[in-house]
C-alpha positions in Angstrom: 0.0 0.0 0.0 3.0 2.6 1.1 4.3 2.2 -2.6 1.1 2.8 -4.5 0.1 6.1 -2.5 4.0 6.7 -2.7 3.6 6.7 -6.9 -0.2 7.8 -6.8 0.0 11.0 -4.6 1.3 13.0 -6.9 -0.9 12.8 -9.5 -3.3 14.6 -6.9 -0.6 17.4 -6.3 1.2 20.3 -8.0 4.9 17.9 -8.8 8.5 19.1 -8.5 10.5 19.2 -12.1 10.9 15.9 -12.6 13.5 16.2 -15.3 16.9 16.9 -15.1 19.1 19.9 -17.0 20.0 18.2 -20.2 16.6 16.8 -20.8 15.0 20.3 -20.7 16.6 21.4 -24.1 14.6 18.9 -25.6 13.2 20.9 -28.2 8.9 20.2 -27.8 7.4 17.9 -30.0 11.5 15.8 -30.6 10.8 12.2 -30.0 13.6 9.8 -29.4 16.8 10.2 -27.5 18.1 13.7 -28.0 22.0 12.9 -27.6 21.7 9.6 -29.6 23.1 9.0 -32.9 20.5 10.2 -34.9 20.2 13.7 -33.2 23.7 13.7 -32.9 23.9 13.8 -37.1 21.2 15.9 -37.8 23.1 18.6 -35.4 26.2 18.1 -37.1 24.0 18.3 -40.3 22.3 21.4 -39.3 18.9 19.9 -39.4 18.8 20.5 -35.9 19.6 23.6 -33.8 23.3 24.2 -32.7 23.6 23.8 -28.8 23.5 27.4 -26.9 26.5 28.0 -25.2 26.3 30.1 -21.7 29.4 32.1 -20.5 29.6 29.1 -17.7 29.2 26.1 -20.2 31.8 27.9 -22.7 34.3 28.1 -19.5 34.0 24.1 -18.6 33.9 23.5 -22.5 37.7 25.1 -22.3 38.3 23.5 -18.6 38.0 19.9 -20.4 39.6 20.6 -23.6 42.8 21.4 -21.2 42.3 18.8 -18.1 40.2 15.5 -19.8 41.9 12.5 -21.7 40.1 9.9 -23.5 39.0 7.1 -20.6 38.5 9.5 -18.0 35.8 8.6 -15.3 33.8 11.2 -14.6 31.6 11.6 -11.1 28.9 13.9 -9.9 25.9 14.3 -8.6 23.0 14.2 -10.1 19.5 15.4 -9.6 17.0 12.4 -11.1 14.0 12.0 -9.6 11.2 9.2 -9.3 7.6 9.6 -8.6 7.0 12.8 -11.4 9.9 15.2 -9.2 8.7 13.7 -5.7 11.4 11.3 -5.3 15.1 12.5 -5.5 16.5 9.4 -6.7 20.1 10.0 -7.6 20.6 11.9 -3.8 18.8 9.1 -2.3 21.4 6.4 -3.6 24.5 8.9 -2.8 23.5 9.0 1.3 22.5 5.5 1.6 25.6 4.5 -0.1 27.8 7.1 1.7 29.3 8.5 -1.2 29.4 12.0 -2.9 27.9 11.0 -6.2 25.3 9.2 -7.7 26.6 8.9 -11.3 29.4 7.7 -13.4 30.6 8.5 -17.0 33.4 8.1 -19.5 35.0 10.4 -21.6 36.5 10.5 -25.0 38.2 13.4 -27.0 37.0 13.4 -30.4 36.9 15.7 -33.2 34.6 18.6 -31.2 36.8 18.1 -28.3 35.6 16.3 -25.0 32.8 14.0 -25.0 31.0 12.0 -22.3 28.9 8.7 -22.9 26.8 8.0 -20.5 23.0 6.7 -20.2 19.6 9.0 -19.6 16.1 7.8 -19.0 16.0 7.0 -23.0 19.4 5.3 -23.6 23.0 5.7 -23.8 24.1 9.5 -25.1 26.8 10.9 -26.5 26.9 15.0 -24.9 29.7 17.6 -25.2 31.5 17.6 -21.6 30.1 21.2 -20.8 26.7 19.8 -22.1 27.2 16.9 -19.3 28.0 19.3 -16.5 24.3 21.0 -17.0 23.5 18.1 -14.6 25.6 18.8 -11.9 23.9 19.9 -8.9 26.9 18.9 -6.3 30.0 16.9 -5.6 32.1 16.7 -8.8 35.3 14.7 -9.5 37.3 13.0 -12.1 39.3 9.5 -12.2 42.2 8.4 -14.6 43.9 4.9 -15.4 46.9 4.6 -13.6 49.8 4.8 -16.3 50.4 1.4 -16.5 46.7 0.2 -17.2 46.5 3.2 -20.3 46.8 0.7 -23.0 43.1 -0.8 -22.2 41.8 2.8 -23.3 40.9 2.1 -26.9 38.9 -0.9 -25.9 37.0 1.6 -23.1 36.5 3.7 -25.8 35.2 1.0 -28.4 32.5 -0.4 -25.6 31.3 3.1 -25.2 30.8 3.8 -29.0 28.9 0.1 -29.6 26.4 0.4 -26.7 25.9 4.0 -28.1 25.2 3.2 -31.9 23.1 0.3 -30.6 21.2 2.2 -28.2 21.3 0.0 -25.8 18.1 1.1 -23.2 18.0 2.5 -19.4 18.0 0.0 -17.0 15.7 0.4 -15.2 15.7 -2.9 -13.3 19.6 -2.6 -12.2 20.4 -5.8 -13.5 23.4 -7.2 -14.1 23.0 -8.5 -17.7 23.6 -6.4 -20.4 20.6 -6.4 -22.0 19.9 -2.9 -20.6 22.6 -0.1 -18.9 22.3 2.3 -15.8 25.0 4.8 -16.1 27.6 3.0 -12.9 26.5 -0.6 -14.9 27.9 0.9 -18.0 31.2 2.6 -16.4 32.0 -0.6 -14.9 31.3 -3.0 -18.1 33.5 -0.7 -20.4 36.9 -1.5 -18.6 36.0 -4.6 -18.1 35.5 -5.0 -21.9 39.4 -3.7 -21.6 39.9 -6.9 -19.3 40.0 -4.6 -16.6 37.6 -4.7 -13.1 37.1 -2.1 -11.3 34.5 -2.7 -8.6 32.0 -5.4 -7.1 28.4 -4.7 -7.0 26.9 -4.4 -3.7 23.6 -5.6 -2.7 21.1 -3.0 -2.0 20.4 -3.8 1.5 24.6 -3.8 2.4 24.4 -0.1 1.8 26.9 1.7 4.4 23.9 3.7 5.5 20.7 1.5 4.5 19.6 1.5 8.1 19.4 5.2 8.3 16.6 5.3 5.4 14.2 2.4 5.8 11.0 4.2 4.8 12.4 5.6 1.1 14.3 1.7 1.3 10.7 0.2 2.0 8.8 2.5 -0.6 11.3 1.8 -3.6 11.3 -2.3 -3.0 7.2 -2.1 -2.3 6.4 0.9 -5.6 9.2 -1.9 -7.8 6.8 -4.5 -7.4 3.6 -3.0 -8.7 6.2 -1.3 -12.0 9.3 -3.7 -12.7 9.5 -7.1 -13.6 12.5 -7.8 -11.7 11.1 -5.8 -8.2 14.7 -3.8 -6.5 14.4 -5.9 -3.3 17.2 -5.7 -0.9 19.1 -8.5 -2.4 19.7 -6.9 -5.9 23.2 -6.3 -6.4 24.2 -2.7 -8.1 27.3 -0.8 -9.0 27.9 2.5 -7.3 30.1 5.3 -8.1 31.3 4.7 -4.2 33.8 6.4 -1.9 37.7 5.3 -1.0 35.9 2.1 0.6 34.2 0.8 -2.2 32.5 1.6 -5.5 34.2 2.3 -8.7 36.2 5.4 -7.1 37.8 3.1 -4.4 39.4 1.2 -7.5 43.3 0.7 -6.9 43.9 0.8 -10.7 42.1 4.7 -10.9 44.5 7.9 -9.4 42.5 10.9 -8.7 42.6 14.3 -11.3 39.7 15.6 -9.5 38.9 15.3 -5.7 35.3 15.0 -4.5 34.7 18.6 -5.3 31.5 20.7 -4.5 31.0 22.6 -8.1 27.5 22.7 -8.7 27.6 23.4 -12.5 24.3 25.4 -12.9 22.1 25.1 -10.0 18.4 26.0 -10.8 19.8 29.1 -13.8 16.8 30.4 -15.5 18.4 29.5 -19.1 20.6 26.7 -19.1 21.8 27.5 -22.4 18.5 27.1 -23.8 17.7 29.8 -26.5 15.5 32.4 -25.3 11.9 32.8 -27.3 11.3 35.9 -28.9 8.4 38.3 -27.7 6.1 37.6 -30.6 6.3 33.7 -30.4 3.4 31.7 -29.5 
């Protein structure tokens, strides 16, 4: 019962923003995944508008041209929500896993300079770095290969560009197959499509601080049932971006480029680079 009034209540009440930064320059009435292959082209091909660039995205654009490297892992925190905005998913994970982040990425340095695969509510996307960094609403920190793993980057690299061109959906199940990919699940399977592990997936309920949360714990495994065919029950086991205990940042084969490091890249702006509408537009 606590999970269906948990998913039903707000569709009784005025809801939160449920989506995130990136997904509000969805232009209205686009259908499909917006930093997929297809939009990807048609930008390059002019068939679909140029991104805007702020004064703040145009600054991180130059901070990754000068700082990235192809097989970076990037980390931050995100700002996904459940339940139409009610539910703040991603900060949820990051406390009851006692870390500062609740996403992963990977980056590559290709012809427009850095890029970042990672997966949305759609499936996995392809976004300029400063474009990635729209989603930032906290901790933010970067991981490298130590030198002497470096040779496994082209194989990162290629995992990232097959689930991409594939469009490989949002899992939404956290399983461990690879039929679908949440954006830790996808971090951890590209090195080790390098031949290279970086963490262990921990069971929900082994949380460092599960015990501290065990209504929003209860209301997840209860609300999965009723929407999931594979219910998140307490036993499912899930990669998490972590903290120096565990997690893909405790890794011994990463070395840190950025620290846990509170940069929230554009909280709650009014534009977002999104073009403004003229005066005399509908």
């Amino acid at each position: 019962m606590l999970g269906l009034l948990f998913f039903i209540l707000p569709w009784f009440t005025d809801a939160p923003e449920e989506r995130e930064m990136t997904e509000r320059m969805v232009p209205q009435g686009f259908h499909g995944n917006y930093w997929g292959p297809s939009a990807t082209k048609a930008r390059s091909e002019g068939r679909l508008p140029a991104i805007t660039m702020t004064p703040k995205m145009q600054q991180w654009d130059a901070w990754g041209k000068k700082v990235l490297r192809s097989g970076d892992i990037l980390f931050r925190m995100g700002d996904a929500r459940l339940a139409h905005g009610y539910f703040p998913m991603s900060r949820f994970l990051a406390n009851a896993s006692n870390s500062k982040f609740s996403h992963t990425a990977i980056v590559s340095i290709e012809e427009e300079g850095p890029v970042v695969y990672d997966t949305t509510r759609t499936s996995v996307a392809r976004q300029p770095f400063c474009v990635w960094m729209l989603d930032n609403v906290g901790n933010f920190g970067v991981k490298r290969l130590k030198p002497e793993y470096r040779k496994a980057i082209p194989r990162v690299i290629e995992f990232c560009h097959e689930v991409f061109v594939k469009q490989v959906p949002f899992d939404y199940e956290l399983r461990l197959d690879d039929k679908a990919l949440y954006c830790v699940e996808m971090t951890e399977k590209a090195y080790r499509h390098a031949g290279l592990k970086l963490s262990d997936p921990i069971k929900l309920g082994d949380m460092e601080r599960a015990a501290e949360f065990p209504l929003p714990i209860l209301g997840i495994a209860t609300a999965s049932q009723y929407f999931l065919d594979d219910p998140l029950t307490l036993e499912k086991e899930v990669f998490f971006p972590g903290n120096e205990h565990h997690g893909i940042w405790s890794s011994p084969k990463l070395e840190v480029v950025v620290p846990p490091t509170f940069t929230p890249g554009y909280p709650y702006m009014a534009d977002h680079g999104l073009p403004k509408v003229a005066a005399s537009a509908n």
